[in-house]
HTML snippet that shows the backbone in 3Dmol.js (N, CA, C, O; Angstrom):
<script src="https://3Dmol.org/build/3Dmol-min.js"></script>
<div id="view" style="width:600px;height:400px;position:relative"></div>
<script>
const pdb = `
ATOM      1  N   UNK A   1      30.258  11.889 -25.850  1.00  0.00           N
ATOM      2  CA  UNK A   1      29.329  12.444 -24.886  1.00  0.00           C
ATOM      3  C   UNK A   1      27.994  11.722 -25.019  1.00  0.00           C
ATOM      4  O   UNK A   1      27.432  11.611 -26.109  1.00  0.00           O
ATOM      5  N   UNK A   2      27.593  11.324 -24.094  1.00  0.00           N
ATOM      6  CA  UNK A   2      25.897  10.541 -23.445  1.00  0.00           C
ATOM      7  C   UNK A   2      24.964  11.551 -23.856  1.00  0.00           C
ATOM      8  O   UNK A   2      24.960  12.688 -23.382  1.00  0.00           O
ATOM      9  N   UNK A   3      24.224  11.164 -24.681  1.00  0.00           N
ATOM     10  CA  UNK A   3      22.742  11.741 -24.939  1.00  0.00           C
ATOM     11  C   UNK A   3      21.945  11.220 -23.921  1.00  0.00           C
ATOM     12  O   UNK A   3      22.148  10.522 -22.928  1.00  0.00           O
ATOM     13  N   UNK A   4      20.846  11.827 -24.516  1.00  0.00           N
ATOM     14  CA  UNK A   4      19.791  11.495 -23.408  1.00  0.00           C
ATOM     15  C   UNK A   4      19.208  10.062 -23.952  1.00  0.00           C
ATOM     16  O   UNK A   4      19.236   8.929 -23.472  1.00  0.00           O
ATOM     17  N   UNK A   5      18.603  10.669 -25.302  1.00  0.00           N
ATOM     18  CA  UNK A   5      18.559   9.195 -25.589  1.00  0.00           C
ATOM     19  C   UNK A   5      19.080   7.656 -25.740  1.00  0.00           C
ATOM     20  O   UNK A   5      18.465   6.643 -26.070  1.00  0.00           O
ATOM     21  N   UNK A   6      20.860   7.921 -25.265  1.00  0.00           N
ATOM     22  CA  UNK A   6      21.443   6.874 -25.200  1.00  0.00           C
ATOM     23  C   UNK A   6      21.270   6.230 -23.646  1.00  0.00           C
ATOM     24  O   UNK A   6      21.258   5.023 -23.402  1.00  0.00           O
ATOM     25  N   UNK A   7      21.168   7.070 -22.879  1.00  0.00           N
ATOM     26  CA  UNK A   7      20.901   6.752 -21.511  1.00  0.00           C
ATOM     27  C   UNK A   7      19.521   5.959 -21.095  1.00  0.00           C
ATOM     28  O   UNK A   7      19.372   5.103 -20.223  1.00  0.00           O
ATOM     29  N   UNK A   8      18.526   6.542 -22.037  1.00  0.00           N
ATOM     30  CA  UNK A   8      17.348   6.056 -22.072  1.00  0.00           C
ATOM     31  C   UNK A   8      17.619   4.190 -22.138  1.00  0.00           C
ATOM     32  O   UNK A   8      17.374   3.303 -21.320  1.00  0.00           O
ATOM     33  N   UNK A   9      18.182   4.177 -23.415  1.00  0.00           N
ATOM     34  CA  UNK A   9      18.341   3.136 -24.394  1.00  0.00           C
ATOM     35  C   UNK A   9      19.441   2.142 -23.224  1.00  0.00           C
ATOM     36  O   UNK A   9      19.169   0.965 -22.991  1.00  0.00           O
ATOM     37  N   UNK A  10      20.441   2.712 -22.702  1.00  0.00           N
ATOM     38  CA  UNK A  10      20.859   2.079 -21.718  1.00  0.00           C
ATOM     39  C   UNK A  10      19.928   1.375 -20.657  1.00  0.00           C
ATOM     40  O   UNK A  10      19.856   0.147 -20.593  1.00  0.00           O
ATOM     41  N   UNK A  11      19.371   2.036 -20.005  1.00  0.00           N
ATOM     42  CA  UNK A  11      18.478   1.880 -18.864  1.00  0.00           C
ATOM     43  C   UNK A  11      17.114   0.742 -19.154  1.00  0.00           C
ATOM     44  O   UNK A  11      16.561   0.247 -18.172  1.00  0.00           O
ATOM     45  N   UNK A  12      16.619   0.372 -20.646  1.00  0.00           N
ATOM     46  CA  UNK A  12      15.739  -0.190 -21.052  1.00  0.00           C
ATOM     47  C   UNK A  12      16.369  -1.596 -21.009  1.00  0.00           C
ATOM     48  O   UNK A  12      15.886  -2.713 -20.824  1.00  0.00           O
ATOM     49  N   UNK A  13      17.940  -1.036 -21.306  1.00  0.00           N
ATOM     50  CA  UNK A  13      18.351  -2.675 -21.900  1.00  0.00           C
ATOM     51  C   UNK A  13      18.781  -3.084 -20.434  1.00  0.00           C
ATOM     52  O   UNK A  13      18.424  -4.212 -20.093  1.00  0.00           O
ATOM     53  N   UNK A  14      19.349  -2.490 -19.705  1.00  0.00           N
ATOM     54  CA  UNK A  14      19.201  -2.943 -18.164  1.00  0.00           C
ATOM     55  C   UNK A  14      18.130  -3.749 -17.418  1.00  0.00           C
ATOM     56  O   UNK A  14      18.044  -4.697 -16.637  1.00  0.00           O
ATOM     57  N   UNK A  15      17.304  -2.807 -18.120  1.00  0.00           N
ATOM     58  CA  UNK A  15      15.861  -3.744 -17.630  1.00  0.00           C
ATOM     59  C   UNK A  15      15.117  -4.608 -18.273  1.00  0.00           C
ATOM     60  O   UNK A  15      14.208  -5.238 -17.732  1.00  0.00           O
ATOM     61  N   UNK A  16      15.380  -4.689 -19.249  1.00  0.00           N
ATOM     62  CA  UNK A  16      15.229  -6.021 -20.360  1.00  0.00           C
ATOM     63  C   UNK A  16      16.082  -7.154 -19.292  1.00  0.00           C
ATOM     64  O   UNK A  16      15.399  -8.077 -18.847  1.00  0.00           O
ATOM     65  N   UNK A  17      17.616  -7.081 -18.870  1.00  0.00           N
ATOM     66  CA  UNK A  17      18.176  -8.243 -18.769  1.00  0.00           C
ATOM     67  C   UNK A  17      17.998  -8.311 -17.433  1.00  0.00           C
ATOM     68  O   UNK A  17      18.695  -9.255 -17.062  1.00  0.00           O
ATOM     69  N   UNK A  18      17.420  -7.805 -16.457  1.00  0.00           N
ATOM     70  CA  UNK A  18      16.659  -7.517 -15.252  1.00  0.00           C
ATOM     71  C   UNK A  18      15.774  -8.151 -15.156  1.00  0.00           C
ATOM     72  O   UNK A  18      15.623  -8.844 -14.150  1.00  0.00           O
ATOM     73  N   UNK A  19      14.819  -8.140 -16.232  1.00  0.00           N
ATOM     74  CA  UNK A  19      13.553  -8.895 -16.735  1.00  0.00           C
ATOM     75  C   UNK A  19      13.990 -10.569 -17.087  1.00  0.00           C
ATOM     76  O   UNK A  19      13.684 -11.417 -16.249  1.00  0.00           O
ATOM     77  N   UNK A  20      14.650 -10.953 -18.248  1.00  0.00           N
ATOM     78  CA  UNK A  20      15.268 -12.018 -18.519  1.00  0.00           C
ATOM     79  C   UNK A  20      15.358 -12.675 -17.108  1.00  0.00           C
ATOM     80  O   UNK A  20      14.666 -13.582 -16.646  1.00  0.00           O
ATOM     81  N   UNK A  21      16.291 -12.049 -16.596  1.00  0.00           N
ATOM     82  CA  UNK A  21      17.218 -12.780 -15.488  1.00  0.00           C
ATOM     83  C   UNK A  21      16.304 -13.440 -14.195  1.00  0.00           C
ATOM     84  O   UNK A  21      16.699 -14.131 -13.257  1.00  0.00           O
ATOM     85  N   UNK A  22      15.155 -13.034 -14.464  1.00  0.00           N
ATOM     86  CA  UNK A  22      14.438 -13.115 -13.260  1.00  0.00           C
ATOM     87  C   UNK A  22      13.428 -13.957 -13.987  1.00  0.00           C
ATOM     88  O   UNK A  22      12.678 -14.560 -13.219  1.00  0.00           O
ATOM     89  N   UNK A  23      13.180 -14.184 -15.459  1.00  0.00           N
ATOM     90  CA  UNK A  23      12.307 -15.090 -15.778  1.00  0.00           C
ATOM     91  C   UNK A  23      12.893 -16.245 -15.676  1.00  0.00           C
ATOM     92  O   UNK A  23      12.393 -17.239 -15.149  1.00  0.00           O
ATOM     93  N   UNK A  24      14.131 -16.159 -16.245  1.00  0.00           N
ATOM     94  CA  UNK A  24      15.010 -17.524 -16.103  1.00  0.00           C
ATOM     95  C   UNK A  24      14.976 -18.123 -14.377  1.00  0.00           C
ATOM     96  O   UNK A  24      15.173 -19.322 -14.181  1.00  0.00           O
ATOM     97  N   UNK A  25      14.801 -17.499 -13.599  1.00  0.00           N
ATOM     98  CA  UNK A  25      14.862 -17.950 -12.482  1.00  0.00           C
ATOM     99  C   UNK A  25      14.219 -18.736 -12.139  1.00  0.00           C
ATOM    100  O   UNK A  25      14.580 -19.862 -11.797  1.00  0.00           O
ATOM    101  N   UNK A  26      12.644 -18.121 -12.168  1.00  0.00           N
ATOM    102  CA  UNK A  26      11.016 -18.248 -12.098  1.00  0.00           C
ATOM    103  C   UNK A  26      10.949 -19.577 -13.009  1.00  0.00           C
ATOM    104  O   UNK A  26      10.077 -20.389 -12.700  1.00  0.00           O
ATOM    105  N   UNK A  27      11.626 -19.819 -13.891  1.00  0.00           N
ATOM    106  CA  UNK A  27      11.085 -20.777 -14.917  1.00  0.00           C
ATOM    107  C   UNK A  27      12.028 -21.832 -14.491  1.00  0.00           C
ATOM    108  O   UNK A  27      11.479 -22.934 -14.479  1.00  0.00           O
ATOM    109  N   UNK A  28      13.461 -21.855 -14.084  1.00  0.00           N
ATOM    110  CA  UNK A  28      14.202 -22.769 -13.424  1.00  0.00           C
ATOM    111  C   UNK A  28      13.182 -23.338 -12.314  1.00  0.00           C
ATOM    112  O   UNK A  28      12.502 -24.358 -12.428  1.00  0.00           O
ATOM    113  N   UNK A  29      13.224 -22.406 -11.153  1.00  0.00           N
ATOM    114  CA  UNK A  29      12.441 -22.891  -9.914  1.00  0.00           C
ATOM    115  C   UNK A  29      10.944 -23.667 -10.427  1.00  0.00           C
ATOM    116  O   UNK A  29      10.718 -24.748  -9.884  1.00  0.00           O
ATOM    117  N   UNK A  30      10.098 -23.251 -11.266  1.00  0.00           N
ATOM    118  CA  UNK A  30       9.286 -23.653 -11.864  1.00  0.00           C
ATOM    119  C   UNK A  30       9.376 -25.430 -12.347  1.00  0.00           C
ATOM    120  O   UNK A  30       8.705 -26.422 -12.062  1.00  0.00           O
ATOM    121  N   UNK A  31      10.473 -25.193 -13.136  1.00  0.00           N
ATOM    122  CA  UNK A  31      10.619 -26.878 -13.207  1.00  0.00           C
ATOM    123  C   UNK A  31      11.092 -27.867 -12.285  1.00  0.00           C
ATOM    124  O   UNK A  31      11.202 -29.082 -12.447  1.00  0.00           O
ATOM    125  N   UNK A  32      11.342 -27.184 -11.339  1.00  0.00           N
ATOM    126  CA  UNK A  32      12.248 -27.788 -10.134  1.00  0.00           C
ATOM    127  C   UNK A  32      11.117 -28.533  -9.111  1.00  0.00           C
ATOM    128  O   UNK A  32      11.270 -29.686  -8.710  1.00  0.00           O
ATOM    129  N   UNK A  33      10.021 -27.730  -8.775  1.00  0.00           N
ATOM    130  CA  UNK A  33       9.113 -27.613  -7.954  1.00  0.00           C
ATOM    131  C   UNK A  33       8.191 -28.603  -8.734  1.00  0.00           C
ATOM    132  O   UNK A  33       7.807 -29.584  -8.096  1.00  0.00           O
ATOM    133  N   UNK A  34       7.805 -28.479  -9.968  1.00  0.00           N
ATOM    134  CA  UNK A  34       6.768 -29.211 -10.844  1.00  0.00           C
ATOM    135  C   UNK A  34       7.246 -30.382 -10.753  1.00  0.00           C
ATOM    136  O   UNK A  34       6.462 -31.203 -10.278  1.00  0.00           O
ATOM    137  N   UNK A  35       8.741 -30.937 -11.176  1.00  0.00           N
ATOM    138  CA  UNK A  35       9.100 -32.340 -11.239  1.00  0.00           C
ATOM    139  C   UNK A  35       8.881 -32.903  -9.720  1.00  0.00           C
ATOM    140  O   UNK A  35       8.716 -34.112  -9.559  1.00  0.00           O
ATOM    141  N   UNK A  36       8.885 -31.741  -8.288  1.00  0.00           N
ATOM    142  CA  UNK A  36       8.760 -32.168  -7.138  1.00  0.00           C
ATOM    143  C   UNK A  36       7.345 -32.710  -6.951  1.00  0.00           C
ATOM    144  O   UNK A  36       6.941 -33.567  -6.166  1.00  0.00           O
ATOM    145  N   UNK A  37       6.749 -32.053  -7.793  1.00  0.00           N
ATOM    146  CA  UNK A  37       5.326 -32.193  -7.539  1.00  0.00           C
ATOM    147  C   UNK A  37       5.108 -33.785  -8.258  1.00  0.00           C
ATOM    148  O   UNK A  37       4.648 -34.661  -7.525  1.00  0.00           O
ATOM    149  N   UNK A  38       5.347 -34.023  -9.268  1.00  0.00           N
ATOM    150  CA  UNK A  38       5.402 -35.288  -9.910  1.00  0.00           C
ATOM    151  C   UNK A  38       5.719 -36.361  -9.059  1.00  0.00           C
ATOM    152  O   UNK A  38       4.906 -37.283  -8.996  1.00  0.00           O
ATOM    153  N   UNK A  39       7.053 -36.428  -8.198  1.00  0.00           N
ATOM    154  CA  UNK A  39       7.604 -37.093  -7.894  1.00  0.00           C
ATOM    155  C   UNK A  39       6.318 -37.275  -6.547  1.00  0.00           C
ATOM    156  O   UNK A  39       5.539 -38.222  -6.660  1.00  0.00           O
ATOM    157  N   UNK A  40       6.243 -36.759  -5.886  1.00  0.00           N
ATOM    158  CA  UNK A  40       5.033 -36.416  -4.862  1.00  0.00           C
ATOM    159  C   UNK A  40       3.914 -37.522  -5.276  1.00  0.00           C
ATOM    160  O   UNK A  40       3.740 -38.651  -4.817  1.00  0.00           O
ATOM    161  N   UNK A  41       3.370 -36.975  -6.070  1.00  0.00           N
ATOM    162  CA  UNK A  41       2.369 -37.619  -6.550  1.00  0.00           C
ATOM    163  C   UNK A  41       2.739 -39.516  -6.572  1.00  0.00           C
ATOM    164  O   UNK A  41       2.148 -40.386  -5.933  1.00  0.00           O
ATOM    165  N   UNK A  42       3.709 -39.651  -7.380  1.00  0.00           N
ATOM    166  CA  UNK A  42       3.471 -41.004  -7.948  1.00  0.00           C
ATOM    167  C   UNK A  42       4.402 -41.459  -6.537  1.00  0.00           C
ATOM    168  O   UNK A  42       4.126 -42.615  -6.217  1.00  0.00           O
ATOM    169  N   UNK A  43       5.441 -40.814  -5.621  1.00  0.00           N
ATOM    170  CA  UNK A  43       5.518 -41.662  -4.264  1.00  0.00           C
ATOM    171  C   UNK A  43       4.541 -41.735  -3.544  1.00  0.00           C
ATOM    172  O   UNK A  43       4.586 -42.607  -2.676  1.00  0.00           O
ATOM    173  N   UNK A  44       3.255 -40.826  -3.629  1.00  0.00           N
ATOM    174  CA  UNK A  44       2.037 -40.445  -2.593  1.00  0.00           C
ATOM    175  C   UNK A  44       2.787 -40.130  -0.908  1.00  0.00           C
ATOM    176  O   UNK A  44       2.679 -40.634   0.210  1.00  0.00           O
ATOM    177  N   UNK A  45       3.450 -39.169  -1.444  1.00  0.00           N
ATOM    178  CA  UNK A  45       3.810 -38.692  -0.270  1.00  0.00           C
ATOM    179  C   UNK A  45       3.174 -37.063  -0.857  1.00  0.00           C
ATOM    180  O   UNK A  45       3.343 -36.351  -1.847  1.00  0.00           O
ATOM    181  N   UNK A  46       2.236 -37.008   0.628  1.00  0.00           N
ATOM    182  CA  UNK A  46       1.735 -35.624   0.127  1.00  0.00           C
ATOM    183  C   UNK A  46       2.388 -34.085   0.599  1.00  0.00           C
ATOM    184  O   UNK A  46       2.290 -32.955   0.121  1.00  0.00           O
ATOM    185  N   UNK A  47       3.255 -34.786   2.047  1.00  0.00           N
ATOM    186  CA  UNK A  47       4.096 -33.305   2.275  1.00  0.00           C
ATOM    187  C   UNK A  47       5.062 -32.698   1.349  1.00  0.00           C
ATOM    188  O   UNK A  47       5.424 -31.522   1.314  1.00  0.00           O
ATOM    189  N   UNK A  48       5.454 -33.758   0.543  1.00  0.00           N
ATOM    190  CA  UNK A  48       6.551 -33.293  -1.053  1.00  0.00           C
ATOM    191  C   UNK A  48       5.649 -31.990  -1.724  1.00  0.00           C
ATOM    192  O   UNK A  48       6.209 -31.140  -2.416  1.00  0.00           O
ATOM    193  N   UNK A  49       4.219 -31.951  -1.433  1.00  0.00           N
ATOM    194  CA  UNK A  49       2.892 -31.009  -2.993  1.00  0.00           C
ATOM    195  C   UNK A  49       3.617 -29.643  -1.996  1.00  0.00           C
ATOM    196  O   UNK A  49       3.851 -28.635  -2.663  1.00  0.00           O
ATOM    197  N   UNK A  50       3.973 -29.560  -0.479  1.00  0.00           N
ATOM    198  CA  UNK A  50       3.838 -28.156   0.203  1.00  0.00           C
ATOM    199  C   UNK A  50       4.708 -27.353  -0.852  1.00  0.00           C
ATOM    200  O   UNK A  50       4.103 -26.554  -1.567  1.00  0.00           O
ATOM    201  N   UNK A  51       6.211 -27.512  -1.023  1.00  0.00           N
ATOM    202  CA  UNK A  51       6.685 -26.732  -1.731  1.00  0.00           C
ATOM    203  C   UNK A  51       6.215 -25.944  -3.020  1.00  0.00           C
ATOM    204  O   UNK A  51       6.338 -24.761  -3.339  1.00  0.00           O
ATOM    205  N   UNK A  52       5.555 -27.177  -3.728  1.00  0.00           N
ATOM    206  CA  UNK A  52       5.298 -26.960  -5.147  1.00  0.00           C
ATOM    207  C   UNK A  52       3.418 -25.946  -4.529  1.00  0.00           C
ATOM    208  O   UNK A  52       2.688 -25.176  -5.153  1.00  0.00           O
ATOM    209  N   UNK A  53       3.376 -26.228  -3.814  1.00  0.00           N
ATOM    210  CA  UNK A  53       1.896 -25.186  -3.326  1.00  0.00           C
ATOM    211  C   UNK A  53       2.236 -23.631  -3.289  1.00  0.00           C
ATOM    212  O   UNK A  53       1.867 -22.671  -3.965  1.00  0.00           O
ATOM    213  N   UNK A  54       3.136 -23.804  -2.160  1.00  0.00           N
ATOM    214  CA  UNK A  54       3.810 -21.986  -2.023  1.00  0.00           C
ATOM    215  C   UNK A  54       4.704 -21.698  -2.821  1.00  0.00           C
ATOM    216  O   UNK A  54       5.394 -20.805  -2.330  1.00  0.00           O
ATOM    217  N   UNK A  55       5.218 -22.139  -4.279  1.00  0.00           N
ATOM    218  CA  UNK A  55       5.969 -21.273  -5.386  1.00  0.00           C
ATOM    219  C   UNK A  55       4.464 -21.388  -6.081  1.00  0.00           C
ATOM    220  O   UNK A  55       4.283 -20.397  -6.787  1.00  0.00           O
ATOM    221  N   UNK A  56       3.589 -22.085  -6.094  1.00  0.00           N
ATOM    222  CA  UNK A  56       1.953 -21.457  -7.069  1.00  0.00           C
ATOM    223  C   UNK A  56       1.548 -20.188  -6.591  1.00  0.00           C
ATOM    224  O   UNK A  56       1.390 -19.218  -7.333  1.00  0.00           O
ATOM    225  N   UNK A  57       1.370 -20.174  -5.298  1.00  0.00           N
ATOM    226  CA  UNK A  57       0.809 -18.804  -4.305  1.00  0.00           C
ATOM    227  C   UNK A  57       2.013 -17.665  -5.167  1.00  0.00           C
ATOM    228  O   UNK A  57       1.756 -16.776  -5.979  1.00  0.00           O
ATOM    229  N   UNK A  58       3.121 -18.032  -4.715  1.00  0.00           N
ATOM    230  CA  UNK A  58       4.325 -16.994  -5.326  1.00  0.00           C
ATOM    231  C   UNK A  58       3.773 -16.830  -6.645  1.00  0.00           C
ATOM    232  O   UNK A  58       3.450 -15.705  -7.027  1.00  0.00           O
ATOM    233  N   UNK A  59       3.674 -17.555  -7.169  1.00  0.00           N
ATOM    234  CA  UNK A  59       3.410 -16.913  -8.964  1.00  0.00           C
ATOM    235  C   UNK A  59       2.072 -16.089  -9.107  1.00  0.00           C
ATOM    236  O   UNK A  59       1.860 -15.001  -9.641  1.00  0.00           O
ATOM    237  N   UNK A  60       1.218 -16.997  -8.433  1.00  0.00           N
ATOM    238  CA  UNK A  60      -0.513 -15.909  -8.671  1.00  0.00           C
ATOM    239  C   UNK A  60       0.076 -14.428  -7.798  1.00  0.00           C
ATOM    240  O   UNK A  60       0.141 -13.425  -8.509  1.00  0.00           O
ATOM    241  N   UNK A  61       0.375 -14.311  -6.747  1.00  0.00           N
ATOM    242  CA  UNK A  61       1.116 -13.132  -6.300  1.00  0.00           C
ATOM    243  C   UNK A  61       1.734 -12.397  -7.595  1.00  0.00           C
ATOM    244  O   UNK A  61       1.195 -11.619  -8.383  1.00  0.00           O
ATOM    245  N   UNK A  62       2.839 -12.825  -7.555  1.00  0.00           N
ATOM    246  CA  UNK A  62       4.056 -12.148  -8.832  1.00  0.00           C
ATOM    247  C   UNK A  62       3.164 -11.796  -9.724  1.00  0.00           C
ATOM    248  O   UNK A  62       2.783 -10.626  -9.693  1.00  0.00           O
ATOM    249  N   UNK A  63       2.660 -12.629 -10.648  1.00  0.00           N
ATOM    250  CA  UNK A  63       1.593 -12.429 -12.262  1.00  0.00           C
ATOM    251  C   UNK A  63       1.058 -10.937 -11.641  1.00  0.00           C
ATOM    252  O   UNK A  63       1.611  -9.880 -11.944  1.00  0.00           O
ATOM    253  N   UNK A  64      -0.306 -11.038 -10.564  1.00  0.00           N
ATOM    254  CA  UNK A  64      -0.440  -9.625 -10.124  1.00  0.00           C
ATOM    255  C   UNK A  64       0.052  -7.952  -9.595  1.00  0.00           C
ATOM    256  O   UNK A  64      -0.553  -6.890  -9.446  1.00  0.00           O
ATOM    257  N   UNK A  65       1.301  -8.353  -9.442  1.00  0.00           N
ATOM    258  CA  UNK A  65       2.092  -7.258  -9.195  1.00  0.00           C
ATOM    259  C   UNK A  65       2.791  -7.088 -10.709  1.00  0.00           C
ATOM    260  O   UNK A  65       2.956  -5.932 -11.096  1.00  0.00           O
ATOM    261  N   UNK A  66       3.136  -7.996 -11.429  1.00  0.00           N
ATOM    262  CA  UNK A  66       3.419  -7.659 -12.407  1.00  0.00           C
ATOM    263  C   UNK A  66       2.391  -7.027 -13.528  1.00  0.00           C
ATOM    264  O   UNK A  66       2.879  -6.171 -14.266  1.00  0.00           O
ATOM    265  N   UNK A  67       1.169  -7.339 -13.694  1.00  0.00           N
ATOM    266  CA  UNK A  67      -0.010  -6.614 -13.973  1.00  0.00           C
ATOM    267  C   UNK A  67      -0.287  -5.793 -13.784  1.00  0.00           C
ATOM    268  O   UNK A  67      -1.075  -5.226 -14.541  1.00  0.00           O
ATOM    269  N   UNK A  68       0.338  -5.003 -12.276  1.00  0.00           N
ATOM    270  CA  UNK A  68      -0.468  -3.826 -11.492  1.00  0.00           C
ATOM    271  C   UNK A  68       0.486  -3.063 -12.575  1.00  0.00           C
ATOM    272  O   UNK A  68       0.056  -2.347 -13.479  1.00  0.00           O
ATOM    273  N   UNK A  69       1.765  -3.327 -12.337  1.00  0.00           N
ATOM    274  CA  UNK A  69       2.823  -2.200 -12.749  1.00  0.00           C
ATOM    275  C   UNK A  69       3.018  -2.741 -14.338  1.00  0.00           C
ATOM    276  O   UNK A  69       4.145  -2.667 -14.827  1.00  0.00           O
ATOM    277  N   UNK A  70       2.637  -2.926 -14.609  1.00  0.00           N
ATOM    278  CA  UNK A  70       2.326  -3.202 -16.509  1.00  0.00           C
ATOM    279  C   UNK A  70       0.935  -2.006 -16.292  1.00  0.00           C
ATOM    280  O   UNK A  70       1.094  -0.862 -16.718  1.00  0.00           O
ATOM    281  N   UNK A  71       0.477  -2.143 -16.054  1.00  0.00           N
ATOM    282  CA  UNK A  71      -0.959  -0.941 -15.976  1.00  0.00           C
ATOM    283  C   UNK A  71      -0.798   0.330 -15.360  1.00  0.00           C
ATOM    284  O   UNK A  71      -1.679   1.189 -15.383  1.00  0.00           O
ATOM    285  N   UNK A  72       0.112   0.445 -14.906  1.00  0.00           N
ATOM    286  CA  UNK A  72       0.493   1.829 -14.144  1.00  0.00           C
ATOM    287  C   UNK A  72       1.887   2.403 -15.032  1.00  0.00           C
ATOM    288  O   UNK A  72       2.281   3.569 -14.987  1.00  0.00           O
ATOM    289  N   UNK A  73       2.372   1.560 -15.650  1.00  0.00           N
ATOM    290  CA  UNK A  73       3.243   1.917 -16.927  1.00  0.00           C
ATOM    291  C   UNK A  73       2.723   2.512 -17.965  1.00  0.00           C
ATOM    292  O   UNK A  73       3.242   3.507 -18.470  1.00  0.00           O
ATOM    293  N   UNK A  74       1.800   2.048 -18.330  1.00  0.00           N
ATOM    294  CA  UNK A  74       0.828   2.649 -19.284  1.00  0.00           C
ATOM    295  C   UNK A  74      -0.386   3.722 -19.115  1.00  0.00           C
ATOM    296  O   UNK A  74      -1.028   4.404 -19.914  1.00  0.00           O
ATOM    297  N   UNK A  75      -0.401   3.561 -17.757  1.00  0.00           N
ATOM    298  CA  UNK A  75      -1.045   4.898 -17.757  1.00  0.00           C
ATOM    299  C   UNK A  75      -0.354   6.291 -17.749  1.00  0.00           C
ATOM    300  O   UNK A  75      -0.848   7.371 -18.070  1.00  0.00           O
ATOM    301  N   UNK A  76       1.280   5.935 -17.175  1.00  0.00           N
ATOM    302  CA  UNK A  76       2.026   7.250 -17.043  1.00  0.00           C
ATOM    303  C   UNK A  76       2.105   7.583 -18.530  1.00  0.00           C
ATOM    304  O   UNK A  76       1.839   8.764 -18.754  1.00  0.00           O
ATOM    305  N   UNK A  77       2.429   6.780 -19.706  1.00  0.00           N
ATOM    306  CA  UNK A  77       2.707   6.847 -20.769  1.00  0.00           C
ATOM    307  C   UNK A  77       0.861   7.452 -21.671  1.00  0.00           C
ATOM    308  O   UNK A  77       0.672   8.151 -22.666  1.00  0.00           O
ATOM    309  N   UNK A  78       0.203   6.995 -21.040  1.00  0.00           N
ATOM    310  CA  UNK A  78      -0.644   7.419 -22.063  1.00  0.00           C
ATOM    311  C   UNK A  78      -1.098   9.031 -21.784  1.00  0.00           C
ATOM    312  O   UNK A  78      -1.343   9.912 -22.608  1.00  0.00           O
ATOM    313  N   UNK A  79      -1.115   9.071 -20.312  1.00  0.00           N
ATOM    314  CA  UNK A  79      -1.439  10.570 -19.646  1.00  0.00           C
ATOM    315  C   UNK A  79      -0.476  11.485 -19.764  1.00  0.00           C
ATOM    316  O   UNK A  79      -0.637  12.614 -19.300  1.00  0.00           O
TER     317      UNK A  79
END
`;
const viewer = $3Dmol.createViewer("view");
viewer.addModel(pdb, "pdb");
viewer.setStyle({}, {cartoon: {color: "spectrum"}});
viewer.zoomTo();
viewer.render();
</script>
């Protein structure tokens, strides 16, 4: 029989590999876009930088939503 606390403990590790899975992504696309950006550069072709521009916008976005709700996590927990 499921405790509560095993359910808990379930649901964390869900979101641990929820978490993982989506950094691995971010950090794939990340190198993908950066080497685009490289390549950009030293062909001096400057429409190659657009991509690698709007996954930067995506990340300063993301970082902040991930901040908001890192701070709203902790406030449910501290209140």
């Amino acid at each position: 029989m499921a405790t509560t606390s095993d359910s808990v403990d379930s649901a964390g590790r869900r979101l641990a590999t929820v978490i993982l899975c989506v950094s691995l992504a971010f950090s794939l696309a990340g190198v993908t876009v950066n080497g685009l950006a490289l390549y950009a550069v030293r062909a001096n072709r400057r429409t190659v930088l657009i991509p690698w521009l709007v996954f930067q916008l995506l990340v300063i976005i993301g970082e902040d939503k991930v901040f908001l709700f890192i701070c709203r996590i902790q406030m449910v927990f501290l209140a």
